[in-house]
C-alpha positions in Angstrom: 0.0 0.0 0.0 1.2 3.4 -0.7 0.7 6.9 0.5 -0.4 8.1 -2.9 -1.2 5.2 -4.3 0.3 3.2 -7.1 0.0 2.2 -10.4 -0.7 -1.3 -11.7 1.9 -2.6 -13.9 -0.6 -3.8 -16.5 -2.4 -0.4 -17.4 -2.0 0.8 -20.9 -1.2 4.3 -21.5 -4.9 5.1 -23.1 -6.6 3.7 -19.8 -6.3 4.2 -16.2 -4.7 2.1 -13.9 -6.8 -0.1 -11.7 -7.2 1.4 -8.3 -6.6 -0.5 -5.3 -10.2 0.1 -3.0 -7.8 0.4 0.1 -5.9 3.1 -1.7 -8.6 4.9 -2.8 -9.9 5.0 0.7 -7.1 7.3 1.7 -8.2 9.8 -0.7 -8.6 13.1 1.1 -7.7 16.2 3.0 -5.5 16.1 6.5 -4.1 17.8 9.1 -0.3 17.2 10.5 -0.4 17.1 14.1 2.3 18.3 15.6 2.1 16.4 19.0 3.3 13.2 16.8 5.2 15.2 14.3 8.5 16.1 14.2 10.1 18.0 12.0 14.2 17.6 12.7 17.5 18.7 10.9 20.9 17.9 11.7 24.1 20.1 10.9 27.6 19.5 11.3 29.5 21.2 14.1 33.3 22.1 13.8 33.8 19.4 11.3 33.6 16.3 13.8 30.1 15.8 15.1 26.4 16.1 14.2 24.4 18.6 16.3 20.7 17.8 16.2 17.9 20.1 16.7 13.7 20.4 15.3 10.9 23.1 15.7 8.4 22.0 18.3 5.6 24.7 16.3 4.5 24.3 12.9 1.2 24.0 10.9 0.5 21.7 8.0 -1.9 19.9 5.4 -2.1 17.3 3.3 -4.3 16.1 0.4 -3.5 12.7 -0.7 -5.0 11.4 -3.8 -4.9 7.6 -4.1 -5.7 7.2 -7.5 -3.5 10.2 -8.7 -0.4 10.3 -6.8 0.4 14.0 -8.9 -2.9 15.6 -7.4 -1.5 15.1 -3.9 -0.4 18.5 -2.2 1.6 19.6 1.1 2.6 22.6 2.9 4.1 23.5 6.1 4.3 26.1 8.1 6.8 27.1 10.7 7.5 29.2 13.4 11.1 30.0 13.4 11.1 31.0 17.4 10.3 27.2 18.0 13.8 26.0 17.2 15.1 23.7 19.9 18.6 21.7 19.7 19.1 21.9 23.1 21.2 24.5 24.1 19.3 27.5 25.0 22.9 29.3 24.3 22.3 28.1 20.4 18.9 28.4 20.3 19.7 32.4 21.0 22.6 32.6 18.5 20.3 30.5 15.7 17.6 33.3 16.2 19.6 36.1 15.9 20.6 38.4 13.0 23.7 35.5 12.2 21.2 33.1 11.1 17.0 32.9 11.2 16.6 36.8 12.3 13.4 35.5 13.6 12.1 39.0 14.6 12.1 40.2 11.2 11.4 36.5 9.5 9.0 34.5 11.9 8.0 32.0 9.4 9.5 29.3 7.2 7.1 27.9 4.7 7.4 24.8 2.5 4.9 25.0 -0.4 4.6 21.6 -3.2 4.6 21.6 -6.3 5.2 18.1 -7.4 4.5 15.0 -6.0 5.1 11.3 -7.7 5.6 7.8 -6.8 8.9 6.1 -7.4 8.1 2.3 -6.2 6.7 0.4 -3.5 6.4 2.8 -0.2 8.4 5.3 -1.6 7.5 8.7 -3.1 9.0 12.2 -4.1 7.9 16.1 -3.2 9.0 18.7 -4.3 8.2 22.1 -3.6 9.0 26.1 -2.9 10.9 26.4 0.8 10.7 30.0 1.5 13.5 30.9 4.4 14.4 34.5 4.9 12.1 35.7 2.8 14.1 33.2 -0.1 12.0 30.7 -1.9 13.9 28.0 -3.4 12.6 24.4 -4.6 13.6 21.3 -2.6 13.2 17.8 -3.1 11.7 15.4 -0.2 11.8 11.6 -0.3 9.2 10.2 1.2 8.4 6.6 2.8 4.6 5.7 3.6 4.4 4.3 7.2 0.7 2.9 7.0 -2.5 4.1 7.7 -4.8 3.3 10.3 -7.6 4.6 13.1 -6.8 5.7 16.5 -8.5 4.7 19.8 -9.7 8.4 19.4 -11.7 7.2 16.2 -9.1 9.6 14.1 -8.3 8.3 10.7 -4.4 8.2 10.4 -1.5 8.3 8.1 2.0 8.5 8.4 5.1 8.8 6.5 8.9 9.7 7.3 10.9 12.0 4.9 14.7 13.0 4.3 16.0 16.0 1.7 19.4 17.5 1.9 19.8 21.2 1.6 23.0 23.5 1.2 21.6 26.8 3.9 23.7 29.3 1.9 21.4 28.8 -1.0 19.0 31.0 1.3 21.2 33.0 2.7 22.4 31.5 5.8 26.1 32.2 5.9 27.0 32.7 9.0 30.1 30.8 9.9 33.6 31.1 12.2 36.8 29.2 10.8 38.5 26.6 12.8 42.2 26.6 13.7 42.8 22.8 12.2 40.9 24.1 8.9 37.4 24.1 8.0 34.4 26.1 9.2 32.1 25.9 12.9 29.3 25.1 10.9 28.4 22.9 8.3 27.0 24.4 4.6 24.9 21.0 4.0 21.7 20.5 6.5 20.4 17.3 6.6 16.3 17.5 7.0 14.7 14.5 8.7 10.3 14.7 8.9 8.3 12.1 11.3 4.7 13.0 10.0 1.5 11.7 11.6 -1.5 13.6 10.1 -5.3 13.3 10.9 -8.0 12.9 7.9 -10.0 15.8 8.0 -13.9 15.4 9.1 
């Protein structure tokens, strides 16, 4: 079973693919809930370790088309403010005017404009990640986790996701060279996503 369903390898390209009734039961609109969400990233700090960190307040939707994997849809929205990794120390220095400027920039929004399937559980998104008031595309793979209903009678899905980005490319340059060579803080980001959203009633 996929997220956005999949197509059967015995279509023709003049007629539809069969749909799975399962996967066209997921068909629909939902909400990312953030208290079994999390959104992480991982940098790397003074060239020999990975410092972790996620924002604990963000916003988000879904519509998943079962039949149509190309009609499904995302977006994201972040408060800036809500980065933890931590260290309150960081926390202050990632907010300031070095990196996020979060007084000025509260928000970081992730807008798609592409989704597909690329086999089994696995799927691709792309989209328009505004940071900074810079809007660049990036590319999220995506594996389906399952669906199912909680003892709440909410109608689940879930999914995990990974993307790579290079931060200068928004205009996070911040950095402080090291003694033995290299920089404090690494260029590539690493984004890591733990989605659970809700079907909508």
């Amino acid at each position: 079973m996929g997220i956005f369903g999949r197509k059967n390898d015995t279509a023709t390209t003049t007629a539809p693919a069969a749909v799975n009734p399962d996967l066209a039961a997921l068909t629909g609109d939902y909400t990312i809930d953030p208290a079994h969400s999390t959104l992480g990233f991982v940098a790397r700090h003074a060239m020999v370790t990975n410092v972790k960190g996620k924002f604990t307040e963000f916003t988000g939707a879904l519509h998943l088309d079962g039949a149509d994997p190309a009609a499904s849809t995302a977006t994201l929205d972040i408060v800036m403010g809500s980065i933890d990794t931590g260290s309150a120390d960081r926390d202050g220095h990632l907010k300031s005017a070095d990196f996020f400027r979060t007084d000025e920039f509260p928000a970081m929004t992730f807008r798609s404009t592409e989704a597909k399937a690329v086999g089994g559980d696995d799927y691709r998104i792309t989209g328009d990640l505004t940071i900074l008031g810079v809007t660049r595309p990036v590319t999220i793979d995506l594996e389906f986790n399952g669906a199912a209903k909680d003892p709440f009678g909410n109608e689940r899905v879930g999914f995990e996701g990974r993307a790579e980005i290079l931060r200068s490319e928004w205009g996070l340059t911040w950095n402080a060279a090291l003694e033995t060579g290299g920089v404090l803080v690494s260029d590539k980001i690493k984004l890591n996503f733990d989605i659970s959203a809700i079907r909508n009633a």
